[in-house]
C-alpha positions as CSV (number, residue, x, y, z in Angstrom):
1,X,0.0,0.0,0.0
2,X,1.6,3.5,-0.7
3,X,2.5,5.7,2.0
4,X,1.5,9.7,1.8
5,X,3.0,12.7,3.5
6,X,-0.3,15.1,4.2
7,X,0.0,18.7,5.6
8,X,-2.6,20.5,7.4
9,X,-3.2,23.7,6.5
10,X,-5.0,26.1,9.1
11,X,-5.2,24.5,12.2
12,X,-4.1,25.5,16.1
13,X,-4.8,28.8,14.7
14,X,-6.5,30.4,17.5
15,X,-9.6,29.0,19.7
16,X,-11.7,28.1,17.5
17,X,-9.1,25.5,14.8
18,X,-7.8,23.4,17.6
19,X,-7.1,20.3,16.0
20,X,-5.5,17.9,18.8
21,X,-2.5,15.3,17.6
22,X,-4.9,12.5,18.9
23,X,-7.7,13.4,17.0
24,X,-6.1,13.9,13.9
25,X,-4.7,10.5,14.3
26,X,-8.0,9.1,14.7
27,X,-9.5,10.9,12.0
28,X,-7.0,9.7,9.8
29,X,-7.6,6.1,10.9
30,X,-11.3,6.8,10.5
31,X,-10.7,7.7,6.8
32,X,-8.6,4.3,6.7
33,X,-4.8,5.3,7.2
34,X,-2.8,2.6,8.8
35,X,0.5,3.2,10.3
36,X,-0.3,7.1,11.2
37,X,2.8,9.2,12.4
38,X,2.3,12.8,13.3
39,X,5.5,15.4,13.8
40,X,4.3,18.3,16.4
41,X,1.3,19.6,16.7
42,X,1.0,21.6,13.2
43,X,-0.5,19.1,11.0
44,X,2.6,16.8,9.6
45,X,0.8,13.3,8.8
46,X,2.3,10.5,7.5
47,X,-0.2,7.2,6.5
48,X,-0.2,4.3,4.3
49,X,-3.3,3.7,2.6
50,X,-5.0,1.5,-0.3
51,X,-6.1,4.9,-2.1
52,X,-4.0,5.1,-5.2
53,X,-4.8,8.6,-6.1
54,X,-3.5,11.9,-4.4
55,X,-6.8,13.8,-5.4
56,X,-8.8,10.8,-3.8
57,X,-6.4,10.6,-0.6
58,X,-6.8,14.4,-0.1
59,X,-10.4,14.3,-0.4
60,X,-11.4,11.3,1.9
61,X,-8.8,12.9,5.1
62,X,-10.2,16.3,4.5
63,X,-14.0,14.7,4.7
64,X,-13.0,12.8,8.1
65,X,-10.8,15.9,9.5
66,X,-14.2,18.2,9.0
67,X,-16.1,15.4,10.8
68,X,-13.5,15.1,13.9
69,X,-12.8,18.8,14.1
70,X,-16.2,20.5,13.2
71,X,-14.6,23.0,10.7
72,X,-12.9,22.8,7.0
73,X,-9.3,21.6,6.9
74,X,-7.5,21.8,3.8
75,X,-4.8,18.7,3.1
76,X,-2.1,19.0,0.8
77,X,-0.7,15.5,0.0
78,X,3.3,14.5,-1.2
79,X,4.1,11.0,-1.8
80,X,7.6,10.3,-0.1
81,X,9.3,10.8,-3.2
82,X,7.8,14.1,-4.1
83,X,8.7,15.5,-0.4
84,X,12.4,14.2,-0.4
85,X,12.5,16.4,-3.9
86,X,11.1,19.6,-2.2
87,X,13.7,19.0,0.2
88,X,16.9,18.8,-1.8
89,X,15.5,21.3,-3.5
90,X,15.4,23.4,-0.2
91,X,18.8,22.5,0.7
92,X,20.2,23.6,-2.6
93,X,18.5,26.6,-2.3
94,X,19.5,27.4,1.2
95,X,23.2,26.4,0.7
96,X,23.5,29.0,-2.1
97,X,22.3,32.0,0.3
98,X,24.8,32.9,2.6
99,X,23.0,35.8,3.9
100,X,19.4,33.6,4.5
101,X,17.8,34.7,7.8
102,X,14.5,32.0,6.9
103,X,13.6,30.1,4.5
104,X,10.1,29.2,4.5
105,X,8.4,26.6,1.8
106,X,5.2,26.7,1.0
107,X,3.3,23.2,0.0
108,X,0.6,23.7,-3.4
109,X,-2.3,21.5,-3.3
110,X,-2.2,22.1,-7.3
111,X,0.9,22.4,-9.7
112,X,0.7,26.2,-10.7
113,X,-0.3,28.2,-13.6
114,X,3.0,28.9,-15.7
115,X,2.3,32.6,-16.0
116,X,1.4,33.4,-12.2
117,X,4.8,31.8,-11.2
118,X,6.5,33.9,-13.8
119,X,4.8,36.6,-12.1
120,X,5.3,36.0,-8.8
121,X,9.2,35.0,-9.4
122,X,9.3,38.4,-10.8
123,X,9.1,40.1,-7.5
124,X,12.5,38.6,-6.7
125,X,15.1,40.7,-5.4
126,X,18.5,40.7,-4.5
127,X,17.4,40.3,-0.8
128,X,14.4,38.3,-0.8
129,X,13.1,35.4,-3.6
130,X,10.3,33.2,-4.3
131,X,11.7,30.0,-6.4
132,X,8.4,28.1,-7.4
133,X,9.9,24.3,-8.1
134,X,7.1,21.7,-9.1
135,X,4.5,22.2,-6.7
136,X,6.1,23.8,-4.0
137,X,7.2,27.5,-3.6
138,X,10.4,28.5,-1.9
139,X,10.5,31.6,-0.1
140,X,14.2,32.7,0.8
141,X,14.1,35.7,2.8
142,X,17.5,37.3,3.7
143,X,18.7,40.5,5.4
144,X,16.1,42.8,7.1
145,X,13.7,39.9,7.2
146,X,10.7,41.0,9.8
147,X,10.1,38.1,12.4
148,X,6.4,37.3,11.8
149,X,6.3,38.3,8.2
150,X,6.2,35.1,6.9
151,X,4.6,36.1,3.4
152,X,6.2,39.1,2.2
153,X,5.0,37.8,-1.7
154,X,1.8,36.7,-0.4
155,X,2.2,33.4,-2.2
156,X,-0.9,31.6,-2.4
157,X,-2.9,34.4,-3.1
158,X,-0.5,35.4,-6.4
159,X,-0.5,31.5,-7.4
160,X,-4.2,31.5,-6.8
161,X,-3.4,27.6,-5.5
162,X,-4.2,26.2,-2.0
163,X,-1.2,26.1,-0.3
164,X,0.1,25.8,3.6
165,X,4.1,26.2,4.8
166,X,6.4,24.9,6.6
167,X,9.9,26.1,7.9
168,X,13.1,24.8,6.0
169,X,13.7,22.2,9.4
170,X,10.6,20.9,9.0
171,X,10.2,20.0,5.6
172,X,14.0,18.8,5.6
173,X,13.4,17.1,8.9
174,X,10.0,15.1,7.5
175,X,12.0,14.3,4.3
176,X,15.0,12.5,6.2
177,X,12.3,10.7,9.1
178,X,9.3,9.8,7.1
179,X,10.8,9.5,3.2
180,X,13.6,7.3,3.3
């Protein structure tokens, strides 16, 4: 059975997205994922599962995650594969900037339109970048970075894609526990 890596996007928000590690667990055994592994409370999932189809494995969790939480919780699915590529891809990237204070990815639910990750590569400057690779965007912010500006390029709204992120040590740690 093939194994998926699913992200969360939107949860432990604030009151009202509370989506406890146990219960996402059980909703993802509910929607028939065997061998569940979460990585802290942020909505890292890793399952094995007889659907054959990321569209199919996306919609089936996100059906049982709006049963167990009560609200909408989009999922955006890798296979192991896929991840371990965004990955080396975010190591490359990192290892080239010296001057990187973060270096945040953000996961597409949906490869891109061509001409919206022109555009939004276009915004690129010498201190900050967005490098779109596949379906994951790269955000490499460097000197002057604000702490809590996490979206300077406002990403998912310029790709017009679902998307969530993750830090460069998460995404590089999931790829080296769960995708080897």
């Amino acid at each position: 059975m093939p194994t998926y890596v699913a992200f969360l996007r939107a949860i432990n928000l604030g009151p009202n997205r509370r989506f406890a590690k146990a219960d996402i667990v059980a909703a993802t055994e509910a929607a028939g994922g065997t061998d569940v592994l979460t990585h802290i409370n942020t909505g890292n999932v890793r399952l094995t599962t007889s659907l054959r189809s990321r569209a199919k494995v996306e919609a089936t969790l996100e059906r049982a995650y709006r049963e167990q939480a009560g609200f909408e919780v989009p999922t955006i699915v890798y296979t192991p594969d896929e991840l371990r590529v965004v990955a080396q891809d975010a190591r490359e990237l990192t290892a080239a900037r010296a001057d990187l204070e973060r270096h945040y990815v953000y996961l597409l639910k949906e490869e891109p339109d061509p001409a919206r990750v022109a555009e939004l590569e276009a915004r690129s400057d010498e201190v900050n970048a967005a490098v779109v690779r596949h379906r994951a965007v790269h955000l490499l912010l460097g000197p002057g970075y604000q702490a809590g500006g996490v979206d300077p390029f406002k990403c998912e709204k310029a790709l017009q894609v679902v998307a969530t992120n993750r830090n460069f040590n998460v995404v590089t740690t999931l790829a080296d526990k769960w995708c080897s």
